[in-house]
C-alpha positions in Angstrom: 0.0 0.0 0.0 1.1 3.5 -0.4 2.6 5.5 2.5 0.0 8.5 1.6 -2.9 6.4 2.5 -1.4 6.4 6.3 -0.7 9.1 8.8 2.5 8.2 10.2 4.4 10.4 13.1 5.5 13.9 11.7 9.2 13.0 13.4 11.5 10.4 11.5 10.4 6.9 11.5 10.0 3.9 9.3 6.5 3.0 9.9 5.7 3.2 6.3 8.0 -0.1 5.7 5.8 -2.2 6.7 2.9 -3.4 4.7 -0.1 -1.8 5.8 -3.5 -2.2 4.2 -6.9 -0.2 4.7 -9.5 -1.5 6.5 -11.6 -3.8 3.7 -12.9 -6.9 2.7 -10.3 -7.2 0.3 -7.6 -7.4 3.1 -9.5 -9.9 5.1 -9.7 -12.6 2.0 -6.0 -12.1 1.6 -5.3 -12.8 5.2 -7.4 -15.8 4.8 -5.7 -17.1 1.6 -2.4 -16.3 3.7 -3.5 -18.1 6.1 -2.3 -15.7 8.9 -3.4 -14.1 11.6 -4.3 -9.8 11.5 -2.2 -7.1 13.2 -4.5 -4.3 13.8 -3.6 -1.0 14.6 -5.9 1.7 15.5 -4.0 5.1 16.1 -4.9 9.1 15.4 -3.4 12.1 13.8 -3.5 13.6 17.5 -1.6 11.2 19.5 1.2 11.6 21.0 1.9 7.6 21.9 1.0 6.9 17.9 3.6 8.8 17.1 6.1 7.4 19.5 5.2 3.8 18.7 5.5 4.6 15.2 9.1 6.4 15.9 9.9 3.4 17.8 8.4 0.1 18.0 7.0 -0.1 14.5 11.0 1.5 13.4 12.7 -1.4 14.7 13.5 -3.8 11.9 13.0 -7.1 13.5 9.3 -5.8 14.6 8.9 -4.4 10.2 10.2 -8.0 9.7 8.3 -10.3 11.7 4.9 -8.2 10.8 5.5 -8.7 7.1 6.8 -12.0 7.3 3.7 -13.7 9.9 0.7 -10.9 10.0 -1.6 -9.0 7.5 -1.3 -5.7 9.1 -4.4 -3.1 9.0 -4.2 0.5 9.5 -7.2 2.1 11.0 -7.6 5.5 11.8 -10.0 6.2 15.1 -11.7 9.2 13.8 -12.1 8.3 10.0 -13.6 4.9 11.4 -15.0 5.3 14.7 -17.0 2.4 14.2 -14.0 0.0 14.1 -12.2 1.5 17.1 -15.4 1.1 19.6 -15.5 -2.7 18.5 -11.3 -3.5 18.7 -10.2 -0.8 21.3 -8.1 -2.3 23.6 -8.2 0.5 26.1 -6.8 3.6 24.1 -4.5 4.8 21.4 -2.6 3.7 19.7 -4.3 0.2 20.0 -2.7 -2.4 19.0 -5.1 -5.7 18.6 -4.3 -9.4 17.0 -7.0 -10.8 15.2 -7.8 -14.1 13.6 -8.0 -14.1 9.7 -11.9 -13.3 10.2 -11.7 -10.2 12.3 -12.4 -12.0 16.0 -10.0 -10.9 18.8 -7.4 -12.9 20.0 -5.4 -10.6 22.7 -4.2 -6.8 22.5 -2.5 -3.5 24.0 -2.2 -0.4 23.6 1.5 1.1 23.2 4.2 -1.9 23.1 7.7 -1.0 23.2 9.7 -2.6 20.4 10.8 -5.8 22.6 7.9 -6.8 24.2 6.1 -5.9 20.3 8.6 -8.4 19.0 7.7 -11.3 21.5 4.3 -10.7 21.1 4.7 -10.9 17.8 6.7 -14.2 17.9 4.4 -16.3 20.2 0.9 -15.2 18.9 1.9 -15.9 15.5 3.4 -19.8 16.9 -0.2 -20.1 18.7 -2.0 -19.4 15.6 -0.4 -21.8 13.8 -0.4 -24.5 16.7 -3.4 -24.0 18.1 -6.3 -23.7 15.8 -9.2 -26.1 17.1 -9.1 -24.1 20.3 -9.1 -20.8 18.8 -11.8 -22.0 16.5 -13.6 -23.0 19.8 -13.1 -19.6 21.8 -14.3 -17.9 18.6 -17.8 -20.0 18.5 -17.9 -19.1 22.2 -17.3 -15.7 22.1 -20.4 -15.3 19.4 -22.6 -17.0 20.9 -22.3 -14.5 23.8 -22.1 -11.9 22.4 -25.9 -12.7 20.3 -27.1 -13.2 24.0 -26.1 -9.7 25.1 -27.1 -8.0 22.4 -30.8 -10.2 22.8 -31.1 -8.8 26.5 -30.1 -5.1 25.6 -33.1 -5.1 22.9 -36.6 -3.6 24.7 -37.8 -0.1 25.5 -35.7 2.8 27.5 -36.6 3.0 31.1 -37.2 6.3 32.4 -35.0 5.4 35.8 -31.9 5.3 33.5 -31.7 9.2 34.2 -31.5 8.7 37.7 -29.0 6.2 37.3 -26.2 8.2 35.2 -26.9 10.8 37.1 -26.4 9.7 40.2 -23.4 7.8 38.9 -21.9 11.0 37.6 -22.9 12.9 41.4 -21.1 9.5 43.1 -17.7 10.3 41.3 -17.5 14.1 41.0 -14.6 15.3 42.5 -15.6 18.1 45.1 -12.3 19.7 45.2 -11.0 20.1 41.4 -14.0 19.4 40.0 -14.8 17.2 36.9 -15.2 13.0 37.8 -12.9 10.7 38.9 -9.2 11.5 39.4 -6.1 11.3 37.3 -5.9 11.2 34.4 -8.6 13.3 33.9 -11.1 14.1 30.8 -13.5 16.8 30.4 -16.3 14.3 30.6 -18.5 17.2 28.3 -21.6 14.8 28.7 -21.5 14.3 32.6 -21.3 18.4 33.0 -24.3 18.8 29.9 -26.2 16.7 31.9 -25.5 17.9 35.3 -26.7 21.6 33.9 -29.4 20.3 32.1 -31.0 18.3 35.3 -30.8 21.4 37.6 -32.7 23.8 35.3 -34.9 20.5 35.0 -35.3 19.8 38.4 -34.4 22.7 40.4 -31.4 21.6 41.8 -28.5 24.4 42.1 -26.2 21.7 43.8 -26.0 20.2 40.4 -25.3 23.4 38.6 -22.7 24.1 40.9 -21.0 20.9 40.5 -21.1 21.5 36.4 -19.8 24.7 37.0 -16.8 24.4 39.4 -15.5 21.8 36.9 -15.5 24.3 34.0 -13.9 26.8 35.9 -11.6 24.7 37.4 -10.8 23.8 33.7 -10.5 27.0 32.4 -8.5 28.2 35.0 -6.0 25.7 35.0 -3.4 24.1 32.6 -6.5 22.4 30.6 -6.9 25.6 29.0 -4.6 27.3 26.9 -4.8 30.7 28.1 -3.0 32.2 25.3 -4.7 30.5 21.9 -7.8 30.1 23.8 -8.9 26.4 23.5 -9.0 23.6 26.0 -6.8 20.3 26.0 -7.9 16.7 25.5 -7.2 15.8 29.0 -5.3 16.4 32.1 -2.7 13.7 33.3 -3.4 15.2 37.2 -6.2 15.5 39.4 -5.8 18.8 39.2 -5.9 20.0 35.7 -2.5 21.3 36.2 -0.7 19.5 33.2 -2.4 18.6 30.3 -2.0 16.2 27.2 -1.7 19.2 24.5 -4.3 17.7 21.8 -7.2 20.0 21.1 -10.3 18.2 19.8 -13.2 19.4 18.0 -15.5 16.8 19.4 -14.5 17.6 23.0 -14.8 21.3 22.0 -18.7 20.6 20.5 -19.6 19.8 23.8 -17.9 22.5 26.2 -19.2 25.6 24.3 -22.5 24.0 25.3 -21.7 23.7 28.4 -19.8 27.2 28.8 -23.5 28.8 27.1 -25.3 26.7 29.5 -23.7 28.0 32.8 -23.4 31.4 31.4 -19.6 31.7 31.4 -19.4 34.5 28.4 -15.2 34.7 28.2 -14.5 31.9 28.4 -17.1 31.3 25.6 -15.7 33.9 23.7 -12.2 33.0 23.9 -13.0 29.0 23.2 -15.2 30.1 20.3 -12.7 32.8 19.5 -9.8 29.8 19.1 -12.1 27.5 17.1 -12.9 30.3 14.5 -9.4 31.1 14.0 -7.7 28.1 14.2 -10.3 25.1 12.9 -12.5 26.7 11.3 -12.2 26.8 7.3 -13.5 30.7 5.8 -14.1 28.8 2.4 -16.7 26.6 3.7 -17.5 27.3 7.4 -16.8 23.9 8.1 -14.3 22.9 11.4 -11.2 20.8 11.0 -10.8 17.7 13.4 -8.3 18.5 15.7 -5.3 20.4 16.1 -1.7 18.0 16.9 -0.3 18.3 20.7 3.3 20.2 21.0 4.6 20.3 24.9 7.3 23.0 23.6 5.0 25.4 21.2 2.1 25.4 24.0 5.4 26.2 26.2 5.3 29.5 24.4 3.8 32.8 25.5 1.8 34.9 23.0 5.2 36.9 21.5 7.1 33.2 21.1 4.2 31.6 19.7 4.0 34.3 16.7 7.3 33.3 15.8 6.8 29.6 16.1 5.2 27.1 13.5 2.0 25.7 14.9 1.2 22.3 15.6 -0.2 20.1 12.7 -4.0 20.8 12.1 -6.1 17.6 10.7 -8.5 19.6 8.1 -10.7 16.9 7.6 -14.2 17.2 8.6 -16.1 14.9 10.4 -20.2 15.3 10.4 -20.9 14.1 13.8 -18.3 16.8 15.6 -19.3 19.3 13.0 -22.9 18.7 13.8 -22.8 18.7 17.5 -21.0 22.1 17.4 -23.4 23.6 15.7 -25.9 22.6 18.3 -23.6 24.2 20.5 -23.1 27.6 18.7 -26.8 28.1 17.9 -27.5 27.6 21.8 -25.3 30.1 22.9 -26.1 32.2 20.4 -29.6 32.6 22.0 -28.3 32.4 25.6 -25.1 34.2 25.7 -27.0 36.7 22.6 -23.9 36.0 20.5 -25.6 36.6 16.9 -22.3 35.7 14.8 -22.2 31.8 16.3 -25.5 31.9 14.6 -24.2 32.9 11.5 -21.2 30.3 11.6 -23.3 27.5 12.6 -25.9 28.8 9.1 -22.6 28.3 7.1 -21.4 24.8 8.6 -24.8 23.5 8.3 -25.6 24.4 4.5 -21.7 23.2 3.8 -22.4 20.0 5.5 -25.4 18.8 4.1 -25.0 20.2 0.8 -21.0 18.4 0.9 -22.8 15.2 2.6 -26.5 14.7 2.9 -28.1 12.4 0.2 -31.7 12.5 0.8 -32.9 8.6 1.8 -29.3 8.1 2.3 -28.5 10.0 5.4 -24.7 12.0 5.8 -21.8 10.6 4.9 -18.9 10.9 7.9 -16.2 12.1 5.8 -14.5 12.8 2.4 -14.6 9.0 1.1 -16.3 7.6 4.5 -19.8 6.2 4.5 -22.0 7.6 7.0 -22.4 5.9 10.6 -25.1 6.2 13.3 -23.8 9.1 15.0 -23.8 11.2 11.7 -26.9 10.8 11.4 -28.3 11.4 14.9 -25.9 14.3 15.5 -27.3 15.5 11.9 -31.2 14.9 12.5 -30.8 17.2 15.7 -28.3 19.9 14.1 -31.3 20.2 11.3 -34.1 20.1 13.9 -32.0 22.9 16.0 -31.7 24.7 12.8 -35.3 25.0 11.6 -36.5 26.1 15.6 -33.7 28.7 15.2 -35.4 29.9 12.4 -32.3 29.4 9.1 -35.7 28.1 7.3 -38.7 25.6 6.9 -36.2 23.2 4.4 -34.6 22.4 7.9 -37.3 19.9 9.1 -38.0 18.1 6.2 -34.7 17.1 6.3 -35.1 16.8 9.8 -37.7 14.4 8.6 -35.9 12.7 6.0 -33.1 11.6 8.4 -35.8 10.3 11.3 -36.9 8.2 8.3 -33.6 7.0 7.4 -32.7 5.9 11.1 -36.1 4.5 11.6 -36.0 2.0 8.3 -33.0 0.7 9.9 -30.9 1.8 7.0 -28.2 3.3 9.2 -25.0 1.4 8.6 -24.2 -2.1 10.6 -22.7 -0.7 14.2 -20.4 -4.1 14.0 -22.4 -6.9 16.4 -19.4 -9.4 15.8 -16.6 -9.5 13.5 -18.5 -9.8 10.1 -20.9 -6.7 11.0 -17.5 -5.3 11.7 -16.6 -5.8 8.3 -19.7 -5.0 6.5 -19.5 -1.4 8.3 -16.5 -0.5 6.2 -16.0 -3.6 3.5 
């Protein structure tokens, strides 16, 4: 395969010497012809362990020779096939996942330095090759089970779930820092939504309070970068003190509505200010993915940064995250009375769907990417949002259209064992 169908590291590496192919049918028949087993790695244009595995392990040349020699290796990225990570995630990214010649798991990890890589290369391959009625057992196991989980998960929603998450969310906030749980520690942009959300709902300022110590606590803290404006994937301490430098659209979707929602207007404006500058594409209105972590350029005050080179943007565009932000903007728009988020989220919406909606057929995910579930949900309520906030009546028949799509069942297969796996992408 060809080294430009890969994101490798932006450092020196040799990642691209080993024989990578996409994600396809194509590549599953040849590993069964082959008769060997699948290396699967799942990594991301944003991460910083990708790019040292790919400096490191996957540079070794006893780790490039025993994968060419003993494995069809896949290359997946996580947010051009979000689909394929939620089934084969081992726990994070990169992930790095051995498969049988039919796509079923046989063990994983994430990062693997280039030794233990190597061994693990050696003695899955040997148990492979040694050990097939037992793996062929395990596999008729493992679907069985899996067809009885996904028969008790069928039935209606139960209005106690709620209850459940939330008090689940209220049982692991963290009273002194804020946000849930300790380190390392995520945004958690649902958890806060919701906490807002159920105190306006219910009446509750505890809850609000909770929602909003954890933003502040964010934004006032190494989380935030308080010269570009912009918050950072996650912080590796409790106390948001130092941060994994990644900035993500889809985390981003979800804390300028959460910013509108507890009414915290500069911090809105200088989050909003950084995604309009940085991601956000003047030709188009549309938002770019995410924007590459650098621990020296985020080092940087304002006067080193203008001299700097930034870190590596991903322009592609994903609907879901591009969606949900526009959700976002027109909210604050109306709450925060910020008229130009109203505007931008006009321009990404008619960019979107005129780029990606096929009417019957849902949105597409991305440039050469069929569309997925949460395309099309994010979608249907990005048009629904669109035609209460007045940008025109077309709004809810498309609204319409895509309630119609999801509710023939036409949404593509989420990947219930191996071969739904492979039919979501073949």
């Amino acid at each position: 395969m060809s080294e430009g169908q890969f994101h490798f590291s932006p450092r020196t590496n040799r990642a691209h010497e080993i024989k990578w192919h996409e994600w396809s049918e194509g590549a599953f028949d040849e590993a069964g012809k082959l008769d060997k087993p699948i290396l699967l790695s799942i990594s991301a244009v944003w991460c910083h362990w990708c790019h040292v595995m790919d400096e490191t392990t996957y540079s070794n040349q006893g780790v490039i020779d025993l994968i060419n020699r003993e494995y069809l290796p896949i290359r997946v990225d996580n947010d051009l096939r979000p689909d394929i990570n939620q089934r084969y995630n081992m726990g994070g990214w990169p992930t790095t996942a051995f498969l049988t010649s039919s796509g079923e798991i046989l063990t994983g990890a994430t990062y693997l330095p280039a030794d233990q890589m190597a061994d693990a290369l050696s003695k899955i391959a040997t148990y492979y090759r040694t050990h097939r009625p037992e793996i062929a057992s395990r596999v008729l196991e493992g679907k069985k089970r899996s067809g009885s989980a996904v028969t008790r998960a069928a039935g209606s929603l139960d209005d106690r779930i709620v209850d459940e998450v939330l008090d689940a969310v209220k049982n692991s906030y963290d009273a002194e820092y804020g946000g849930f749980g300790g380190a390392p520690k995520f945004p958690q942009t649902d958890a806060i939504l919701l906490l807002l959300e159920q105190s306006q709902l219910r009446s509750d300022p505890e809850l609000r309070s909770m929602a909003v110590h954890t933003l502040e606590q964010m934004a006032g803290g190494g989380t935030y970068d308080h010269v570009e404006g912009g918050f950072f994937r996650y912080s590796t301490t409790q106390d948001w003190s130092v941060p994994h430098f990644e900035k993500m659209l889809e985390d981003h979707a979800g804390l300028v509505g959460g910013l509108a929602l507890a009414g915290m207007r500069d911090q809105l404006d200088a989050t909003t200010g950084y995604l309009d500058h940085v991601l956000r594409d003047p030709a188009t209105g549309l938002y770019a993915g995410s924007q590459d972590a650098d621990e020296d350029y985020y080092s940087l005050d304002a006067e080193g940064r203008a001299r700097a080179t930034a870190p590596y943007v991903d322009h592609r565009v994903y609907t879901s995250w591009n969606a949900a932000l526009a959700i976002s903007y027109l909210d604050a728009a109306i709450r925060c009375d910020r008229p130009a988020l109203r505007e931008h989220a006009a321009a990404l919406l008619s960019s979107l769907f005129g780029e990606r909606y096929t009417p019957g057929a849902g949105l597409a995910h991305s440039e050469g990417v069929a569309g997925q579930l949460p395309d099309q949900s994010w979608g249907l309520w990005a048009a629904v949002r669109a035609y209460e906030s007045g940008l025109g009546g077309e709004w809810l028949e498309q609204a319409r259209d895509l309630a119609q799509h999801l509710e023939a069942g036409r949404e593509l297969d989420r990947g219930h064992g191996a071969d739904g796996a492979r039919r979501a992408g073949g």
